[in-house]
VEXDREN-2710 file (C-alpha; in Angstrom, 1 decimal):
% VEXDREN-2710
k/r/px/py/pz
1/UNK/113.5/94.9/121.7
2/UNK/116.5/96.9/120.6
3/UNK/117.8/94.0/119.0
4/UNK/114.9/93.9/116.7
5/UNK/115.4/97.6/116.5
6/UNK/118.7/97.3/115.2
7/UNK/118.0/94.7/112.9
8/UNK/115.2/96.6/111.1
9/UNK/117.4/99.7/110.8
10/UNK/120.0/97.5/109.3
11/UNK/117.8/95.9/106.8
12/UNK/115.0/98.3/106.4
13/UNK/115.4/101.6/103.5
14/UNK/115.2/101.9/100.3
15/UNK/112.7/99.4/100.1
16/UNK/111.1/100.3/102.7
17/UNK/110.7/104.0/101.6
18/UNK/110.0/103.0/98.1
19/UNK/107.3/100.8/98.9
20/UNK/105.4/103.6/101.0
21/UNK/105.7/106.2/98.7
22/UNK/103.5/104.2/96.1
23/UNK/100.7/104.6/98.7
24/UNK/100.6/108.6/97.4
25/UNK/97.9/110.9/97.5
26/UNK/97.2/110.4/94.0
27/UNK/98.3/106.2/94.5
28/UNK/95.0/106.6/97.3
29/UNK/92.6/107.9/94.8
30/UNK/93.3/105.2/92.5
31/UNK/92.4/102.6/95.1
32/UNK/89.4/104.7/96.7
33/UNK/88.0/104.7/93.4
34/UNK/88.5/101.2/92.6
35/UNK/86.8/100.3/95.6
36/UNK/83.9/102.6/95.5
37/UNK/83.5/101.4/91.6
38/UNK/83.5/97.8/91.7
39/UNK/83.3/97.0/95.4
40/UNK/85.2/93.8/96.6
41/UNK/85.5/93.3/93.1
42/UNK/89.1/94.8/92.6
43/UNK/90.9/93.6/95.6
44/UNK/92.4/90.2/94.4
45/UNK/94.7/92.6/92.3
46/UNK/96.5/93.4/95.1
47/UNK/97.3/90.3/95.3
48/UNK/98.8/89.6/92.0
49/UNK/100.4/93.1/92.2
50/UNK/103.1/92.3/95.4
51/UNK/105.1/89.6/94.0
52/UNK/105.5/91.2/90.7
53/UNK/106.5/94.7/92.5
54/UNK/108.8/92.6/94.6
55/UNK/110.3/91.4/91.2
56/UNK/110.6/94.1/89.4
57/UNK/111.7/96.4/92.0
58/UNK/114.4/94.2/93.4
59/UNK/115.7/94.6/89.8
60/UNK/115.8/98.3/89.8
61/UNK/117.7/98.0/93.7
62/UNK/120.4/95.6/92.5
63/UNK/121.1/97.5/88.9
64/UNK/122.3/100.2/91.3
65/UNK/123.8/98.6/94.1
66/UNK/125.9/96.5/91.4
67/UNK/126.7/99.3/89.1
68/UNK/127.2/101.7/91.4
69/UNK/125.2/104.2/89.3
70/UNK/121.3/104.7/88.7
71/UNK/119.0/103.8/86.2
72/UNK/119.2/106.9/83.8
73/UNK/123.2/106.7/84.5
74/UNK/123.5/103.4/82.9
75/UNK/121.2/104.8/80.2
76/UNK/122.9/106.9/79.1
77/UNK/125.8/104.8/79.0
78/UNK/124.5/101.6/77.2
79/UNK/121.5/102.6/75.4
80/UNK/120.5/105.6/72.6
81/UNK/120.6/109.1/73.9
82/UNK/116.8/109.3/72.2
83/UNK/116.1/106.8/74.4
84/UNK/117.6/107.6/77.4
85/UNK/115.6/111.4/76.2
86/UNK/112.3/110.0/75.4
87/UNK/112.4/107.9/78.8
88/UNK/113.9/110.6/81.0
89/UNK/111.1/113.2/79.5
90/UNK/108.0/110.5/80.2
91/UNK/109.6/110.4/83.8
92/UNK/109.3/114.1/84.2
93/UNK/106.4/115.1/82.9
94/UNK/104.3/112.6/84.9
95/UNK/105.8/112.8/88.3
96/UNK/105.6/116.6/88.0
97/UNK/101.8/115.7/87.2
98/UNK/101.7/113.4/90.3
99/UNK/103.2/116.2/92.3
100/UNK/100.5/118.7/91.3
101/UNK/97.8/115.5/92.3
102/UNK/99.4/115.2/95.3
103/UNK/99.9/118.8/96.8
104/UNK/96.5/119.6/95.4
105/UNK/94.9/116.7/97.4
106/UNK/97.1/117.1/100.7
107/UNK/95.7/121.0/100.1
108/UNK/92.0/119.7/100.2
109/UNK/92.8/117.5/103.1
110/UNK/94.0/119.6/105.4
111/UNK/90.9/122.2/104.6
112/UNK/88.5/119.4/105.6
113/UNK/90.5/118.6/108.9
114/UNK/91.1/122.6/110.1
115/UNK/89.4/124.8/107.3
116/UNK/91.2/127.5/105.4
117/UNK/92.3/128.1/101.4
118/UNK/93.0/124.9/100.3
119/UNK/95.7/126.8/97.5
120/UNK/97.2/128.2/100.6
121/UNK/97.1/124.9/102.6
122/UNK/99.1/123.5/99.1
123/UNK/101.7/126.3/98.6
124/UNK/102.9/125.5/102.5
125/UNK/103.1/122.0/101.7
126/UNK/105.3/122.3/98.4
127/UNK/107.6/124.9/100.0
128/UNK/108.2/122.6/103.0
129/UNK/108.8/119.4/100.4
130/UNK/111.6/121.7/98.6
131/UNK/113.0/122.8/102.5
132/UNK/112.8/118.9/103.6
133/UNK/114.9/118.3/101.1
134/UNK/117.6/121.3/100.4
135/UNK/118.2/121.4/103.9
136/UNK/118.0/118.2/105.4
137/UNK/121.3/116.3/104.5
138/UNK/120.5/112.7/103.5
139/UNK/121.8/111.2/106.9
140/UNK/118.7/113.0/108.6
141/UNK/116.6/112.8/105.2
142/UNK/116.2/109.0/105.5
143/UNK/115.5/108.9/108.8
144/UNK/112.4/111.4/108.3
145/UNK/110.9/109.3/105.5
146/UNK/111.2/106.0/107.4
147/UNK/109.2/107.3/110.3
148/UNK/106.9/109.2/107.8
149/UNK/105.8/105.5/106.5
150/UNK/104.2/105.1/110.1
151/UNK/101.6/107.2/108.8
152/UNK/99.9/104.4/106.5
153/UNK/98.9/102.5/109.2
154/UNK/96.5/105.3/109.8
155/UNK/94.5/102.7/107.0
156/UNK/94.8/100.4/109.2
157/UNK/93.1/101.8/112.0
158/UNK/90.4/103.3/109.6
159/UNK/89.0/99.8/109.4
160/UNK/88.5/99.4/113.1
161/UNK/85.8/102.3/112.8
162/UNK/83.9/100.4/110.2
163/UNK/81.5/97.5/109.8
164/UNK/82.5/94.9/106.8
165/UNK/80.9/92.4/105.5
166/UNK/83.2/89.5/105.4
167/UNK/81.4/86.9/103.7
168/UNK/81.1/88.8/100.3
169/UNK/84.5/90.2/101.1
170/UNK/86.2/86.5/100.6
171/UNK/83.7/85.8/97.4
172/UNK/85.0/89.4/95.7
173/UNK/88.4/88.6/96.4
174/UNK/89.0/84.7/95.5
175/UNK/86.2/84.8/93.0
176/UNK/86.4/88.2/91.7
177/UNK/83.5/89.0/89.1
178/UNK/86.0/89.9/86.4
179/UNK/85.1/92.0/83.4
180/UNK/86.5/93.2/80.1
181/UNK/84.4/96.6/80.1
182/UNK/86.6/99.6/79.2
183/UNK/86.1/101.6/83.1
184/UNK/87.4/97.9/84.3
185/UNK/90.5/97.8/82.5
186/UNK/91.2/101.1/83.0
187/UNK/90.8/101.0/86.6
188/UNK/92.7/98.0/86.4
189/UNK/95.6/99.6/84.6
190/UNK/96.1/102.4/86.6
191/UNK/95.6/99.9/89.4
192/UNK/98.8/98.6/88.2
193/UNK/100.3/102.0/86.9
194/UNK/100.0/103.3/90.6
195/UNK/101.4/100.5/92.0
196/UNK/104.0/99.5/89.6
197/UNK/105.6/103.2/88.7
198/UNK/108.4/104.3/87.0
199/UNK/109.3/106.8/89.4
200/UNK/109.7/103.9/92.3
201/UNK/112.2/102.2/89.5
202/UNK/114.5/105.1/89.3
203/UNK/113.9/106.4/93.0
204/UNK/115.2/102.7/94.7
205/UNK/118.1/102.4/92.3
206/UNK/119.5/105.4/93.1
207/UNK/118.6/104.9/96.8
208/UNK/121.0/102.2/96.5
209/UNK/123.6/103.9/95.2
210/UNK/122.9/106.6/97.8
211/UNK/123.3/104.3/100.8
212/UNK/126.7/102.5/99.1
213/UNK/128.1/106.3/99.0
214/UNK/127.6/107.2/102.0
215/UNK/128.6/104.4/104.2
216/UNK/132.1/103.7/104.2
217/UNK/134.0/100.5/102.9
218/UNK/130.9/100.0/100.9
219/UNK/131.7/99.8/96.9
220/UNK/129.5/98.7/94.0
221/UNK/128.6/95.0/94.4
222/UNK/130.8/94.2/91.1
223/UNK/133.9/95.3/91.8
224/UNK/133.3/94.1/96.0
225/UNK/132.5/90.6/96.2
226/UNK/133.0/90.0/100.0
227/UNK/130.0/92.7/100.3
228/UNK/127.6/90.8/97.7
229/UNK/126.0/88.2/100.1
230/UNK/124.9/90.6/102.8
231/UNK/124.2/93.3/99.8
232/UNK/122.0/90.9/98.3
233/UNK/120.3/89.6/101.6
234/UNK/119.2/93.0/102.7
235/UNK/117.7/93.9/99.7
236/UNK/115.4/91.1/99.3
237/UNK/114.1/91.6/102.9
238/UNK/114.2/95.3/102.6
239/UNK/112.1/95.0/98.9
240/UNK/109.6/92.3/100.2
241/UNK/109.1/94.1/103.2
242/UNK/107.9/97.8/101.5
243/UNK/106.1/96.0/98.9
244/UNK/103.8/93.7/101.3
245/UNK/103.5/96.6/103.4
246/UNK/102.3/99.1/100.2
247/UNK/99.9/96.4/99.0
248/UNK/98.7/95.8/102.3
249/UNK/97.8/99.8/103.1
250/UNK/96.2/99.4/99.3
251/UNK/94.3/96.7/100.1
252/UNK/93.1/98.6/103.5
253/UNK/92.2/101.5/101.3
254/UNK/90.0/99.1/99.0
255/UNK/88.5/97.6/101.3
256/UNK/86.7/100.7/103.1
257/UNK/85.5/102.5/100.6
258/UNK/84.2/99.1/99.1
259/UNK/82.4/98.1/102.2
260/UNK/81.4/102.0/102.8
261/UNK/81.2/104.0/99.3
262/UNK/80.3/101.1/97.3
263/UNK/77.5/100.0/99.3
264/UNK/76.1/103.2/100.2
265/UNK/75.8/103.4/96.2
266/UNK/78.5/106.2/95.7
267/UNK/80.4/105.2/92.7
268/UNK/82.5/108.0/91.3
269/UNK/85.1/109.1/93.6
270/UNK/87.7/111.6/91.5
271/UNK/90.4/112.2/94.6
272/UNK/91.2/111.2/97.9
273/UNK/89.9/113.9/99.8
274/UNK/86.9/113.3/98.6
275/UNK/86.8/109.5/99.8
276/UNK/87.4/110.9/103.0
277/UNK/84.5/113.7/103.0
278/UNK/82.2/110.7/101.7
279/UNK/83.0/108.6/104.3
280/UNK/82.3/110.9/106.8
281/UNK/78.2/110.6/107.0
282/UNK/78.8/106.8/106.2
283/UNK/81.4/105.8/109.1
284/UNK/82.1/108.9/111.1
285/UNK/84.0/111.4/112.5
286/UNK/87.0/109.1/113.0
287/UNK/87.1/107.3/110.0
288/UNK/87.5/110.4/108.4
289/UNK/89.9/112.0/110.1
290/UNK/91.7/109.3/110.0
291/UNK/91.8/108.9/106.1
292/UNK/92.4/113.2/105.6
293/UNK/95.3/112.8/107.9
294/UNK/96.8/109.6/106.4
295/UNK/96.6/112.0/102.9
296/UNK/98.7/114.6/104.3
297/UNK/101.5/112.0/106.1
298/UNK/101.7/110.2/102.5
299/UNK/101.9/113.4/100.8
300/UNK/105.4/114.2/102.5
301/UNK/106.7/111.3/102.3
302/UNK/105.7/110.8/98.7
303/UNK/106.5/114.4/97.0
304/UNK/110.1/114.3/98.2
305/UNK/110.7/110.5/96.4
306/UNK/109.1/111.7/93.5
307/UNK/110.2/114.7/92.7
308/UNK/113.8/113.2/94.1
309/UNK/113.7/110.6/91.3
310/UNK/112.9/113.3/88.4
311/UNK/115.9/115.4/89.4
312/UNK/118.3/112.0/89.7
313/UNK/117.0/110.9/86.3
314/UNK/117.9/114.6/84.8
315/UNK/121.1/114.8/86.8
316/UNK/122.3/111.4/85.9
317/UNK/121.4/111.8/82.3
318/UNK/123.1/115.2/81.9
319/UNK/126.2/113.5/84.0
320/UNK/125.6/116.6/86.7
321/UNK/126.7/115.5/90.7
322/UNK/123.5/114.5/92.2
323/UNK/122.7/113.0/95.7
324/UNK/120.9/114.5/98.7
325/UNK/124.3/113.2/100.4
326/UNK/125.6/116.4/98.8
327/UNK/125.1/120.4/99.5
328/UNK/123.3/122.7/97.7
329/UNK/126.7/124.5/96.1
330/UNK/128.1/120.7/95.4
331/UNK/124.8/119.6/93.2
332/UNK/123.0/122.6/91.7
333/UNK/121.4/121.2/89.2
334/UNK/120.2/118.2/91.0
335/UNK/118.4/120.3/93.6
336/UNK/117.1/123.0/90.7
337/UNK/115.2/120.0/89.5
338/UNK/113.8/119.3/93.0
339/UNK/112.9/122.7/93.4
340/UNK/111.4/123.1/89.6
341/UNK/109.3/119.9/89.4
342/UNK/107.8/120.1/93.1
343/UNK/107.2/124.2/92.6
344/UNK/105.7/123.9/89.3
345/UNK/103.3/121.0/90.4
346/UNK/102.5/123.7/93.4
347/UNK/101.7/126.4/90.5
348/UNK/99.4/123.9/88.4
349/UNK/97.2/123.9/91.7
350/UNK/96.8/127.7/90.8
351/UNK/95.7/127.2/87.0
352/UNK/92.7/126.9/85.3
353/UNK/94.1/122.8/84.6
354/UNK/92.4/120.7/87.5
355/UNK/95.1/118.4/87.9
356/UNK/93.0/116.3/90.2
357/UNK/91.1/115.2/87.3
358/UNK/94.2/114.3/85.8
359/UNK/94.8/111.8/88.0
360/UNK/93.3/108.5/87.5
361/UNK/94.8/109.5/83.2
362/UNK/98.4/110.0/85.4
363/UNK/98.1/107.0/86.7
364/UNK/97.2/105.3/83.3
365/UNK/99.9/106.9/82.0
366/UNK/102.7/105.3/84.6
367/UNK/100.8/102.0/83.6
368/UNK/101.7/102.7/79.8
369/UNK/105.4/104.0/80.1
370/UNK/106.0/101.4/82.7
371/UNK/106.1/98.8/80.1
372/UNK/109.3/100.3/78.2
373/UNK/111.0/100.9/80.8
374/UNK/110.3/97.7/82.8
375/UNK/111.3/95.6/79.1
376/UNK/114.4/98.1/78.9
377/UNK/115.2/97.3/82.9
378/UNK/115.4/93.3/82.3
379/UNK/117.8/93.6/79.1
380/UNK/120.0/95.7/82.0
381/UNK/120.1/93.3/84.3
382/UNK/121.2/90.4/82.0
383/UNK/124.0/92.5/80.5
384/UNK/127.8/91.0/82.1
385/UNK/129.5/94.9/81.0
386/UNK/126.6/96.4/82.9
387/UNK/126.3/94.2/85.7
388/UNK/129.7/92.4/85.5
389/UNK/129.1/88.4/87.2
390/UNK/125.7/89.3/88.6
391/UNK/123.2/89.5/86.1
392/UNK/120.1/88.4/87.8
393/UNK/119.2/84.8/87.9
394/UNK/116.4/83.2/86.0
395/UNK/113.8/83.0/88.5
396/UNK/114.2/86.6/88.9
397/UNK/114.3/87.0/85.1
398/UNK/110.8/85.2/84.6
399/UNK/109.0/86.9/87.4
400/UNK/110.4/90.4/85.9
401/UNK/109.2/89.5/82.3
402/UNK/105.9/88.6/83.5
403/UNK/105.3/91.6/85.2
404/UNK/106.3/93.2/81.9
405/UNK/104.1/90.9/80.0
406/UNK/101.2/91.6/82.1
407/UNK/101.4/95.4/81.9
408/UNK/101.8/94.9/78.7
409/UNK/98.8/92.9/78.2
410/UNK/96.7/95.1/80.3
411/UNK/97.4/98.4/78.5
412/UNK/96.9/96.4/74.8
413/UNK/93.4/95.7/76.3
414/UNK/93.0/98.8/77.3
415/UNK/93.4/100.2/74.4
416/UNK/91.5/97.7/72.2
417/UNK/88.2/98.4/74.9
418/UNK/88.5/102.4/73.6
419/UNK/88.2/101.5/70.2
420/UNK/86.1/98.6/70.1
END
């Protein structure tokens, strides 16, 4: 047993975390609404979803554990400053979105669970995401969000309080009834936006670079070639790990509101909290305590990764010291940004703006900048003066461009259903 312990410690992180944050708040709307929508009839793109967020986040984890810097850090130093500006801004502005989503929904939660001002519930919850993470140095930081991953498998249990139907399950899943109508495809892209986000890009690469600071003897894979093997090794099991787990919990979260919300005819599900409030007269007390308290767990895990990836993108790009591996006085303006984006999604909880119905269009939007900076990603990780001798191989190349292509070809239909 602590063998095993040991071994997951060793090869469990970045990915790990990564992978779990995608299952968000705003991540859990997405898939409660999918499922309440179209039933079983969205679950098989799960399936297609893990092996191309394997790909493409593997990329993002070995630009920085090769270069030694993040994403926006190589950026800046290889591409356009507009951009490295128009990228970095995109980033911003929709995790500080996702932020607001998030807070707003963990707010809601908790009021169903105990009662109270959900606004007040939300301003405790952003003030102790900014605290987590000014005060917690990163060797006790990482530590808090692997445990805080434990909480997805409250989706998990949720399923044990329910009754599903199995035999329609397997037809909706291996022989989906697909459609081309413009709610499918843009369920179906912020399917994919939620689960295949910019802000996991930026936050695992410069998770990476992270870990190789802070762990001595460890250098950027390119100028340390004895380290590259076990480097390379770790990641892949670390990356397959998070992502199989993410897409599991998101399959979990499809599945009961299909088998619950969908077949008690309730269609329209806007955020997370309400799933939960909905399932309550359908499958119970537990079942919906259950999904509330998973919101909350997900919530502060999630906040600190994406408002962590916002301030490493505007730190790297303005060439500011950045890293929760340093103090406050040592990286100002990395934990400004921290404390700007995660307050100000906090104060759009107090405006007239209802950021929750924002959120499905947020997660359309990550579907639609993804594809830039997924296409911009690939020509990174072919480059020899970025990535020295270990550009990625051509496997990895074709399973990254077709996760490109695919978003890409998902957001052009999109587009063409609104105007059609």
């Amino acid at each position: 047993m602590f063998k095993l312990r040991r071994y997951l410690l060793d090869h469990l992180g970045p990915g790990l975390i990564t992978g779990a944050a995608d299952d968000d708040p705003s991540g859990i709307a997405t898939y409660s609404q999918a499922g309440a929508q179209f039933g079983y009839a969205m679950l098989w793109s799960v399936f297609l979803t893990t092996p191309l967020m394997v790909g493409i986040q593997v990329v993002s984890a070995r630009i920085g554990r090769v270069t030694g810097h993040g994403l926006a850090a190589n950026l800046r130093d290889y591409y356009p400053r507009p951009l490295l500006v128009f990228v970095v801004s995109l980033l911003l502005v929709a995790n500080t979105i996702n932020i607001a989503a998030d807070i707003g929904a963990m707010g809601e939660a908790l009021q169903l669970v105990v009662g109270g001002p959900a606004h007040g519930h939300a301003l405790i919850f952003g003030v102790l995401a900014v605290l987590m993470q000014l005060f917690l140095p990163y060797s006790r930081l990482a530590p808090v969000l692997r445990w805080l991953t434990l909480t997805l498998f409250a989706y998990v249990l949720v399923l044990f309080t329910i009754n599903v139907d199995w035999l329609p399950l397997l037809k909706g899943t291996l022989l989906p009834p697909l459609s081309l109508s413009g709610d499918y495809l843009m369920l179906l892209v912020a399917v994919l936006g939620t689960t295949i986000s910019p802000y996991l890009f930026f936050w695992q690469a410069s998770q990476e670079v992270e870990d190789q600071r802070a762990t001595d003897g460890d250098e950027p894979l390119k100028d340390a070639p004895g380290q590259v093997r076990r480097h390379m090794r770790r990641i892949k099991i670390d990356t397959w790990v998070g992502m199989a787990f993410s897409n599991a919990i998101a399959f979990c979260i499809m599945l009961t509101t299909a088998a619950t919300l969908h077949e008690a005819g309730i269609t329209n599900i806007q955020t997370s909290s309400q799933a939960a409030e909905a399932l309550r007269p359908i499958a119970g007390n537990s079942a919906f305590l259950l999904f509330a308290l998973g919101i909350i767990g997900t919530g502060l895990l999630a906040i600190p990764v994406l408002a962590g990836s916002a301030a490493y993108a505007v730190a790297e790009a303005m060439k500011w010291p950045i890293g929760h591996g340093k103090s406050l006085t040592e990286a100002k303006g990395f934990y400004f940004i921290i404390t700007v984006a995660t307050l100000l999604g906090v104060s759009i909880d107090f405006t007239p703006i209802d950021p929750i119905k924002a959120l499905l269009w947020s997660a359309v939007v990550n579907g639609v900048i993804s594809v830039p900076i997924m296409a911009v990603m690939m020509r990174m990780a072919v480059r020899p003066e970025i990535m020295g001798p270990l550009t990625i191989r051509p496997r990895l190349q074709r399973l990254g461009w077709f996760a490109t292509g695919l978003m890409t070809i998902a957001v052009v239909a999109m587009f063409a259903s609104m105007v059609a």
